[in-house]
N, C-alpha and C positions, 0 to 999 in steps of 0.2 A: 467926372472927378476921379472914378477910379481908374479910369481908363488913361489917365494924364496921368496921376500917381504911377503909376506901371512901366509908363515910357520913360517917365522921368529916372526910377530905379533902374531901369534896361539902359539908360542912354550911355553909347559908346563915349569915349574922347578920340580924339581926331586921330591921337597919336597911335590908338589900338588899330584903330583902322586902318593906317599908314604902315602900320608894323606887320599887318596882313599882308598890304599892299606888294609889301617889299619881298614877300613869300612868293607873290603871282609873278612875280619879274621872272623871279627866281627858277619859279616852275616851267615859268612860256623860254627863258632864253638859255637853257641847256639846250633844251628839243633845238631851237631854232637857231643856233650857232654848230648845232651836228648837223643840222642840212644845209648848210653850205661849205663845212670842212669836209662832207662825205664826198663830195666832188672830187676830192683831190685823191681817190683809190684809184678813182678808173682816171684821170686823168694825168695823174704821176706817178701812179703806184704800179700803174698795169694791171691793176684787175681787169679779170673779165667781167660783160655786165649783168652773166649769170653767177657772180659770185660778188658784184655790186648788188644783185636784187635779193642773196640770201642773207648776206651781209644786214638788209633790213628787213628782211622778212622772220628771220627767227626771232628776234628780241621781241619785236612785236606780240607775234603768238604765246612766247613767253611772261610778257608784262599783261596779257588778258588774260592767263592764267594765275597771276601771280595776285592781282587787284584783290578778286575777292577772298584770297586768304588775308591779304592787310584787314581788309576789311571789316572782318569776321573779328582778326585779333584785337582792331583795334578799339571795336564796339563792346570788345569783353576785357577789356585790362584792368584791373583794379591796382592804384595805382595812388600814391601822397600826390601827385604831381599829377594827376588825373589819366584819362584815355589815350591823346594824343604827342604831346610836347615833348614826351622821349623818345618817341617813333621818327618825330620830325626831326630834332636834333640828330640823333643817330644816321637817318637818311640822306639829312643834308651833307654828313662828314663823307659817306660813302659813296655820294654823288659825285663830290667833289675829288675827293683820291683817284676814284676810277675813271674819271674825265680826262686827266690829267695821264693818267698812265696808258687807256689805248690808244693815243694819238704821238703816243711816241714809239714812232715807226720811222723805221729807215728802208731806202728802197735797196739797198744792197742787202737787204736779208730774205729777199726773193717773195714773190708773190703767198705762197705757199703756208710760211713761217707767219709774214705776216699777215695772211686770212685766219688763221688759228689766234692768234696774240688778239688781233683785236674783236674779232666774234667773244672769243675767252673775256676780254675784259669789259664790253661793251652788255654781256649778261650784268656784269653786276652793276655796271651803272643803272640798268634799267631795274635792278633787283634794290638798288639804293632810292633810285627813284620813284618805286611803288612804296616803299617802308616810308619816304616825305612825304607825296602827294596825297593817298589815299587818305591818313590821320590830318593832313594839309588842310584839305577842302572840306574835310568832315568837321576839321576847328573853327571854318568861318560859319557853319551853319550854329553854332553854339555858342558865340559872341554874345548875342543877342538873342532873347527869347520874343521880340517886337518884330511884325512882320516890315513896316516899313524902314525900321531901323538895317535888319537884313539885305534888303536890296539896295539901302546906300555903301553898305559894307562891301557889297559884291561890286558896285560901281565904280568907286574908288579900286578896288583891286584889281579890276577888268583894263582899267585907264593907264595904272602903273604898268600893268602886266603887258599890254598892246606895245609899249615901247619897244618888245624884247624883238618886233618883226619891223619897225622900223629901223633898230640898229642893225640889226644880225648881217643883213644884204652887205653891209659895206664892208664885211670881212670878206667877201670877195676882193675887192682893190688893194685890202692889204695885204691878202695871199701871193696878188702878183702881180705885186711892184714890186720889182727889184730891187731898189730902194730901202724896203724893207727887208725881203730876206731872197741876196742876190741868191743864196742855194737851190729855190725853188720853194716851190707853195710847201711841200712833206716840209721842207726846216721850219716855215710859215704853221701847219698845226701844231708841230710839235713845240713850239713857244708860244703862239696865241692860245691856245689852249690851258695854259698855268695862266695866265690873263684874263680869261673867260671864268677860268674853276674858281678864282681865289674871291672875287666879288660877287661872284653867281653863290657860293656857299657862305660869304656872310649874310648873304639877301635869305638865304633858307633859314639860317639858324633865328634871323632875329624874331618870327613866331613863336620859336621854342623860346625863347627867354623873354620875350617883355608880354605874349597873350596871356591874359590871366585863366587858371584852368581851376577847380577844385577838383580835393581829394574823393577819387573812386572805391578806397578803401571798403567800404559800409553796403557797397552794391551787392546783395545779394541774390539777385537776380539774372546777375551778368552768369556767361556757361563758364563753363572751366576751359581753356586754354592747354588743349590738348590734342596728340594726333588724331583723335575719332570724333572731337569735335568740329576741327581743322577741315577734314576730309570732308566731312558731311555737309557741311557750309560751301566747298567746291561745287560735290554734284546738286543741293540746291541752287544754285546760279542757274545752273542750266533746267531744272525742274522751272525754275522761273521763268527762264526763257520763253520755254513752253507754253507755260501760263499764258505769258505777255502777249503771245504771237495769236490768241485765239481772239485779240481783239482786233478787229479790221483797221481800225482808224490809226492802231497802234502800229501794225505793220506797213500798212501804208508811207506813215512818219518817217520810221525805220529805213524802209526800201528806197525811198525816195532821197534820203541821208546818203544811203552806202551810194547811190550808183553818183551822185552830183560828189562827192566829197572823194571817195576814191578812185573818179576817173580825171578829177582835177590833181591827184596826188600821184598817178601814174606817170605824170607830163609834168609836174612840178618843176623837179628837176633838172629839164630839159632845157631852161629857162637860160640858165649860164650855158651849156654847147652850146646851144642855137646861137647866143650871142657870142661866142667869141668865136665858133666855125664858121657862122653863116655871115654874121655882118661885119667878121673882122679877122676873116681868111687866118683861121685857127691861131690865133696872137692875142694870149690872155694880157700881156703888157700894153696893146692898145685899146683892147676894150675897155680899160681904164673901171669908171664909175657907171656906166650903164649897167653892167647885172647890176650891181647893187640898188640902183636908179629903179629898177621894175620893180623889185620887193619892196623897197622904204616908200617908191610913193605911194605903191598901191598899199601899202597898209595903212600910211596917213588917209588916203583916201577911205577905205573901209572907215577909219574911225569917226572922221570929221565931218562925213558926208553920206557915205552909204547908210550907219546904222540912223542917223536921225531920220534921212526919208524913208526908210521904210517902215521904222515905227509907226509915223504917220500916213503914212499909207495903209498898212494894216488895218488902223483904226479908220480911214475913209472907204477903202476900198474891203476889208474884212481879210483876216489872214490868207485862203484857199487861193484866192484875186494875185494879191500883194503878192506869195510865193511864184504861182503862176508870170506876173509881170518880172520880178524883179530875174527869175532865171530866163526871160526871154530876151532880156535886156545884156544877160550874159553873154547871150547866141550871139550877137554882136561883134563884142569885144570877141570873142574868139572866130571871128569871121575876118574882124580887122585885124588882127595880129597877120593870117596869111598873106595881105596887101602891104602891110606896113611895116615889116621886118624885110628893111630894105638894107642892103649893103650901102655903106657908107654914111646912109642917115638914119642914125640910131632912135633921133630924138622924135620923129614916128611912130615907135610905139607906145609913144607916151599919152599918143594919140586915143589910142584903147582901152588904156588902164580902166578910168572912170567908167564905161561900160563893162570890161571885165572884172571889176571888183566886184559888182551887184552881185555875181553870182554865189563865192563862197562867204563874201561881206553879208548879207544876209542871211545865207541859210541857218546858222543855229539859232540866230536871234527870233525865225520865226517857226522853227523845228521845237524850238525849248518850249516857247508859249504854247506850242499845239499840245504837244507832251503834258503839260499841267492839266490844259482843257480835257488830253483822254484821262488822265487819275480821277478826276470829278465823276469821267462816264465808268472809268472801274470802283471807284466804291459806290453808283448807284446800281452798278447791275453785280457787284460780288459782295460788298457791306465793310471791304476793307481799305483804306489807306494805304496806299502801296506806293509811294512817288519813287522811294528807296530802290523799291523791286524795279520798277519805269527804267527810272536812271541807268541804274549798273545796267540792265539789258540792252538799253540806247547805245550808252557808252561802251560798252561788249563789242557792239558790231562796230561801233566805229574803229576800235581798237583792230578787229578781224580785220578789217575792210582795208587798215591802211596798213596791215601785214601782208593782204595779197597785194592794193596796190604798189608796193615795192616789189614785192617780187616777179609780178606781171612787168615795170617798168627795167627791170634787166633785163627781161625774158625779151621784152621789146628792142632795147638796145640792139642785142643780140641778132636779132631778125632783123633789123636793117643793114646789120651788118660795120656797127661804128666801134672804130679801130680809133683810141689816143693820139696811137702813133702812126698812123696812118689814116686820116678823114677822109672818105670821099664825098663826091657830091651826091651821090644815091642816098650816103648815111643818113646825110642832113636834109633831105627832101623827106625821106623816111618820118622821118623826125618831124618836121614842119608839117607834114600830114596827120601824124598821131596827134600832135601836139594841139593843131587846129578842130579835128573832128571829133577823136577820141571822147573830150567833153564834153561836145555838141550833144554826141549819140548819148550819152550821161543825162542830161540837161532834158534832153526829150523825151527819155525813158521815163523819167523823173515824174515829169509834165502827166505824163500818159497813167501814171500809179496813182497820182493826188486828183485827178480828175472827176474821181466820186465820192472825192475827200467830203463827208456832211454836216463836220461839226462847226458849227454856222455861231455867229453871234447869240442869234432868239435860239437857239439848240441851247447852250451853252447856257443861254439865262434859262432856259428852263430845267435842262438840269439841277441849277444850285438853288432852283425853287424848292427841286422835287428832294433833293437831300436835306435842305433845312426842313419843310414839312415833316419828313421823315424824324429828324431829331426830336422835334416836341410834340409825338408823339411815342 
């Protein structure tokens, strides 16, 4: 009875959760509308694609250092208006301005000018984006004080949010159709981009206005909001790190994340040249809707299909298994991409998708569950709750990880030797070889780390035996 009473006071309305929802759009389709206007440097712009890969290597190292100072502020703000909801409005505005401004780029201002302007502006987007995001996701965990109520919260926002990778792809077709913008794809960001910022920043804002937060005011426990508070919150991250890393199961998780996740992000890319060099003899006007066709289906795919079997599978075959198969299944698709990325018949590689989705379609879904299972094994072997610590250190390296893999994929570029204005066919074989094994040799590594992965179901139940024992006594 009391336990009803409780859900019943915690219970969301639909509308909170939808209003959440609207924040994860928000969050997934900046990111994912910048990866595929960033094409248009090294393909219109002339960058090089060693200043294509610093272009997204710096922001990155920049945004994993920047998180945990959000963090930190946002955990200690006393505030009428509570911890979060002025960080997110604020963030949303600044996301949104500076979206809007580095992509208004002209190629007549030389490469040079414009590597400076947009590096310069695309800091503070991601500096806008850590002041959202961080206070963001730390508001969905606060919604609700009920554990099941929370994981409906988060489903719903995963659901909305998934959308941002089914649309984003077909901002490829509009970059270059002529139709659109006879100028060229650069006239194409520098307008799709006020289009992108202006509903991308009301989807951020409506968490700040309709989540309901209470006043912080009275926290006197929270630290004080200061530079030597500030700083010291920094190098604890990394004191954490340390910690995290002394757990096997934990590193494991970890290691096996960066190499599958950032050897898929090194090739990501690659996704549009290959199709519009290789299968359509460098003429982004007929490759038409195919880039956009790899990304939207495979993400429909991810959603509708991947993550249900593997949840299910998980539970028959036990997570260690299920991870194990479902990245074997990836080997695959990236086996058939090399056969099936034919000239002239595109609609072959669609062939693949469905086995290559398994592999990053999966991974967090069963990366996050393993994650929970080592917090259970860290407060039985340290005595403390630490999922907070987990996370930000998880999330750490992914953020590293896909700092290098940008900067590893110019550096690649490079070494093939792929020229905008000039393609050759070494380029793009180059390319079709990274593109193919790169994640293979990821995928296996991967394989070869979790292989004495042990935290087993009966583990697992025995753990949260030996923790509840532990409490009443």
């Amino acid at each position: 009875m009391e336990d009803s009473k409780m859900m019943t006071k915690n219970k969301v309305s639909a509308g909170q959760k939808i209003a959440f929802g609207f924040g994860m759009l928000a969050n997934q389709m900046f990111p994912a509308a910048l990866g595929v206007f960033i094409i248009v440097l090294v393909q219109d712009l002339g960058f090089a694609a060693i200043l294509w890969g610093i272009i997204q290597f710096v922001p990155r190292i920049f945004d994993a250092i920047t998180d945990p100072i959000m963090g930190f502020i946002s955990d200690n703000t006393k505030s009428k208006w509570g911890r979060r909801r002025q960080y997110v409005f604020i963030g949303a505005l600044i996301m949104g301005l500076a979206y809007v401004a580095m992509w208004q780029l002209h190629k007549d201002d030389g490469v040079v000018y414009n590597f400076i302007y947009f590096l310069s502006w695309s800091l503070l987007f991601y500096l806008g984006l850590t002041i959202f995001s961080v206070p963001y996701v730390a508001m969905g965990y606060e919604i609700s004080e009920d554990f099941h109520e929370r994981t409906e919260i988060m489903a719903v926002a995963q659901f909305i949010g998934q959308w941002a990778w089914v649309i984003a792809p077909w901002f490829w077709v509009i970059l270059y159709d002529p139709a659109w913008f006879p100028d060229g794809a650069d006239q194409g960001v520098r307008e799709l981009s006020i289009w992108v910022a202006i509903p991308c920043t009301i989807f951020a804002l409506i968490p700040a206005l309709f989540i309901k937060s209470k006043s912080t005011l009275d926290r006197s426990e929270f630290l004080p909001i200061s530079a030597q508070h500030i700083l010291r919150s920094v190098r604890g991250i990394f004191a954490s790190a340390f910690e995290a890393f002394k757990i096997p199961q934990f590193r494991q998780i970890a290691g096996a994340t960066f190499l599958i996740f950032n050897s898929f992000n090194v090739i990501a890319a690659y996704t549009f040249l290959i199709i519009v060099h290789y299968l359509f003899n460098s003429d982004p006007a007929s490759a038409g809707n195919w880039p956009a066709m790899h990304g939207s289906v495979g993400a429909l795919i991810t959603t509708f299909l991947v993550i249900p079997i593997i949840t299910k599978m998980s539970k028959v075959l036990g997570k260690k298994k299920a991870f194990i198969v479902s990245q074997l299944i990836s080997i695959i698709g990236y086996v058939l991409f090399w056969f099936l990325f034919v000239p002239g018949k595109p609609y072959l590689f669609l062939i693949a998708l469905p086995f290559h989705s398994f592999g990053i379609g999966s991974l967090f879904t069963i990366m996050m569950s393993m994650t929970a299972d080592v917090c259970d094994l860290d407060e039985l072997q340290t005595g403390k709750r630490r999922e907070g610590v987990l996370g930000a250190v998880y999330w750490w390296m992914v953020k590293l990880g896909f700092g290098i893999a940008a900067l590893l994929g110019g550096f690649i570029l490079s070494v093939v030797g792929f020229d905008a204005e000039n393609v050759t066919e070494s380029a793009v074989t180059g390319m079709r070889l990274f593109y193919t094994f790169l994640p293979i040799a990821g995928v296996i590594g991967a394989i070869l780390i979790m292989r004495n992965y042990d935290i087993t179901e009966e583990k697992a139940q025995q753990i949260k035996t030996q923790l509840a024992e532990r409490k009443k006594n």
